[in-house]
C-alpha positions in Angstrom: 198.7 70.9 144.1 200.0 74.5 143.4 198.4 77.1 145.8 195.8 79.7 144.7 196.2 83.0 143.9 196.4 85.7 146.4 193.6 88.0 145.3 196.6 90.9 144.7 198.7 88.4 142.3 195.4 87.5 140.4 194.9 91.2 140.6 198.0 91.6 138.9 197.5 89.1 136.1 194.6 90.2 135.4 196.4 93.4 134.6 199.0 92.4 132.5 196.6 89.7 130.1 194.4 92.9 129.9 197.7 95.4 128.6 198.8 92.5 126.4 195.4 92.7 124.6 195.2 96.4 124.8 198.9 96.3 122.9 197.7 93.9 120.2 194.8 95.6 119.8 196.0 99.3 119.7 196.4 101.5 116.7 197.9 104.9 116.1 197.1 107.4 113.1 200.3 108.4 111.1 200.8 110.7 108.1 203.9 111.3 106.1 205.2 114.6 104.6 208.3 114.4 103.2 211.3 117.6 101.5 212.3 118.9 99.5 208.8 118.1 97.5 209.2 116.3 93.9 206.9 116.8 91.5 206.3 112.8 91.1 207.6 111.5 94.2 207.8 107.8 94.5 206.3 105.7 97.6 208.7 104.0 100.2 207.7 101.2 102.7 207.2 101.5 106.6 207.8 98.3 108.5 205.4 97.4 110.8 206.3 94.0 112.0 208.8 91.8 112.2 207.3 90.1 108.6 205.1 92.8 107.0 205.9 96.9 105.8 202.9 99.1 104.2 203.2 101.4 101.1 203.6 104.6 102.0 203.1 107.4 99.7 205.6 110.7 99.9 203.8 113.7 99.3 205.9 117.2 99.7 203.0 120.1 99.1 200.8 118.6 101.2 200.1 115.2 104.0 200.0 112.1 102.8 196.8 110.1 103.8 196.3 108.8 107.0 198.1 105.0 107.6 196.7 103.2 110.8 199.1 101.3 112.2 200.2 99.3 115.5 202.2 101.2 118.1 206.2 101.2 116.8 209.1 101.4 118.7 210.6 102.7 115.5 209.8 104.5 112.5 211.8 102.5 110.1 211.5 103.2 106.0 213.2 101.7 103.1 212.2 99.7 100.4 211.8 95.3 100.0 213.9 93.4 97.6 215.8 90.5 97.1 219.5 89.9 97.3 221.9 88.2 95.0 221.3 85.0 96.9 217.5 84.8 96.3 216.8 86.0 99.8 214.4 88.8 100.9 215.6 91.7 102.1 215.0 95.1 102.8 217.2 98.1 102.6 216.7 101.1 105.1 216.7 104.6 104.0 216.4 106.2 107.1 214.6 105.7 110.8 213.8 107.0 114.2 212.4 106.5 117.6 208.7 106.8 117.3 206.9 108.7 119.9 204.5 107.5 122.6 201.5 109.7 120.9 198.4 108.4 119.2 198.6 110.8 116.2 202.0 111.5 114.4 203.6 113.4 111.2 206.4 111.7 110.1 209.0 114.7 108.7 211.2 112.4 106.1 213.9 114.9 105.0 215.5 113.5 101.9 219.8 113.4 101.5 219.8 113.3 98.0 217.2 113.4 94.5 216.1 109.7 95.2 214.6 108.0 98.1 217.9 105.9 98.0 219.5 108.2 98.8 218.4 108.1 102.6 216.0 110.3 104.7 216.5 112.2 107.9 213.4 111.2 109.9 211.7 113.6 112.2 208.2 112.0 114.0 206.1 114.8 115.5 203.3 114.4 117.8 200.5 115.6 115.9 198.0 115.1 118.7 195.5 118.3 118.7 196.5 119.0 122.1 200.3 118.9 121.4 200.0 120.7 118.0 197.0 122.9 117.9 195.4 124.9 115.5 197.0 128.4 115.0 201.0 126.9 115.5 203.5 126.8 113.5 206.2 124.1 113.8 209.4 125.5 112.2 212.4 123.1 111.2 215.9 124.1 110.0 216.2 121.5 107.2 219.0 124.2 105.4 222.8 124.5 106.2 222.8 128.0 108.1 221.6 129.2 111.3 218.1 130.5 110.8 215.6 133.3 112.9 212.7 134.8 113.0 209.9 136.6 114.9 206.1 135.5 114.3 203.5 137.6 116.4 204.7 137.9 120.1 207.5 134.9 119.6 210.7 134.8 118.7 213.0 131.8 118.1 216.0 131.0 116.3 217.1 127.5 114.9 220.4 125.4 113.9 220.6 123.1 111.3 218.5 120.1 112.1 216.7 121.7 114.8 212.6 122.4 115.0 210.8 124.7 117.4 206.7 124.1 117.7 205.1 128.1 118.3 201.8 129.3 119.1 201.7 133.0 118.4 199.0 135.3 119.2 197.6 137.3 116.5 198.8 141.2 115.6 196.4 141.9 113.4 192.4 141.8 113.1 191.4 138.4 111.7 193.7 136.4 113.2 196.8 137.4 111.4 200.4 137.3 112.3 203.5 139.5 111.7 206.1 137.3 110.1 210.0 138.4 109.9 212.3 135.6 109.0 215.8 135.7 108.7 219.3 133.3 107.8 222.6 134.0 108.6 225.1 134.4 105.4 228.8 135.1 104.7 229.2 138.7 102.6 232.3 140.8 102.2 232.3 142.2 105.5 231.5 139.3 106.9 229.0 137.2 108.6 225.4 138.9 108.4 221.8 138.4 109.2 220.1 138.4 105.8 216.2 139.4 106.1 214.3 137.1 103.5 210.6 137.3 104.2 208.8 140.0 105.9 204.8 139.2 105.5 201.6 138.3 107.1 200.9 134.7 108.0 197.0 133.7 109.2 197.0 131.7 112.7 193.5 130.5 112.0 192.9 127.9 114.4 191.5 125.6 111.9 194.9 125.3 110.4 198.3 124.1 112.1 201.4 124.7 109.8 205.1 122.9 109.0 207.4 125.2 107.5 210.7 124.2 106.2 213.7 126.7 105.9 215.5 125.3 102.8 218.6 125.9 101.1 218.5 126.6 97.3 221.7 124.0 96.0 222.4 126.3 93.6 222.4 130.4 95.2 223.1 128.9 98.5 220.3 131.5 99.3 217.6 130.1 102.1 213.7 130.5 101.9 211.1 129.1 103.6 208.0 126.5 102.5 205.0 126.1 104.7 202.7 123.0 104.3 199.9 123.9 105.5 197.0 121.6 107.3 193.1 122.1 107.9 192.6 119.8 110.9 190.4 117.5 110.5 190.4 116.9 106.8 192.3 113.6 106.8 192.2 112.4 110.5 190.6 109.2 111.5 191.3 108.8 115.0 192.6 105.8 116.2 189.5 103.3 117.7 189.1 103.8 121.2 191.1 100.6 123.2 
């Protein structure tokens, strides 16, 4: 006959049959936002087991709705089909680590005019404690080196790179000083060129993403903020 349990090990046990539960039962809140926008952007799958994906829509101008799903190692999208062979299969247009947070915006930067063409994916922890109201999370999705100053902070960005910023206010009613800059080649050479210089509101009822972007064409970089009212589409997770 085996021997009991030492009251530690059954301690233990106990533990890890209640973690396995808390795993299986788990769910996290994730929304998309994906750029540059299209005016009829087409919806692209997120796996989220081994043997099922979701539709997920692709919204640019604004967050997609919220998709509860279980915790992922990976933020993988793509697109199901079937191969020459009559087999499933599903091609991958771009993934990520996901993070550890129970709230997430999922940044899918697209490569090229379709969703085919592959996506650059960016998961941000969207948790109000992590990305309150008032900030601003800037990401460098052009091809120069980009700068700016927003109330009291200052940062400056590389391609691919994102900095999350609280400012405080300059202004009465919550308002902001906003300078934002790009580096550019001219004729006498490399130059900062000054491209916004406004008022942004750091309302704490709003939390922004704001993509500097490079116009294919000019070459010339701008910026587009998406902006959020928290609260409006955020269904927490259920508590474990």
């Amino acid at each position: 006959m085996p021997a009991p349990l030492r009251p530690i090990a059954f301690f233990l046990l106990l533990i890890a049959i209640n973690q396995i539960g808390m795993t299986q039962d788990a769910r996290i809140a994730v929304r998309f936002l994906a750029f540059p926008a299209h005016a009829q952007p087409e919806p692209v799958e997120l796996i989220i087991s081994k043997k099922e994906t979701i539709e997920i829509n692709t919204p640019g101008h604004r967050m997609s709705k919220t998709y509860s799903v279980p915790p992922l190692s990976q933020i993988i999208v793509g697109k199901s089909g079937i191969d020459e062979a009559g087999n499933p299969k599903f091609d991958v247009y771009g993934k990520a680590k996901a993070l550890p947070a129970k709230e997430q915006i999922v940044l899918l930067l697209r490569k090229g005019k379709e969703n085919s063409a592959g996506f650059v994916v960016l998961p941000v922890n969207a948790q109000k404690n992590d990305f309150p109201g008032g900030s601003f999370m800037f990401i460098n999705a052009s091809g120069s080196q980009c700068a700016g100053i927003i109330g009291d902070k200052k940062f400056a960005l590389k391609p691919g790179q994102q900095k999350l910023l609280t400012p405080k206010p300059n202004f009465n009613g919550d308002v902001c000083q906003v300078s934002l800059s790009y580096l550019r080649q001219e004729e006498k050479g490399i130059r900062w060129k000054l491209f916004l210089d406004g008022r942004w509101s750091t309302d704490k009822d709003m939390r922004t993403v704001a993509f500097f972007y490079q116009h294919p064409k000019t070459g010339k970089v701008s910026i587009a903020p998406v902006i959020e009212i928290i609260g409006a589409d955020i269904a927490p997770p259920p508590e474990e």
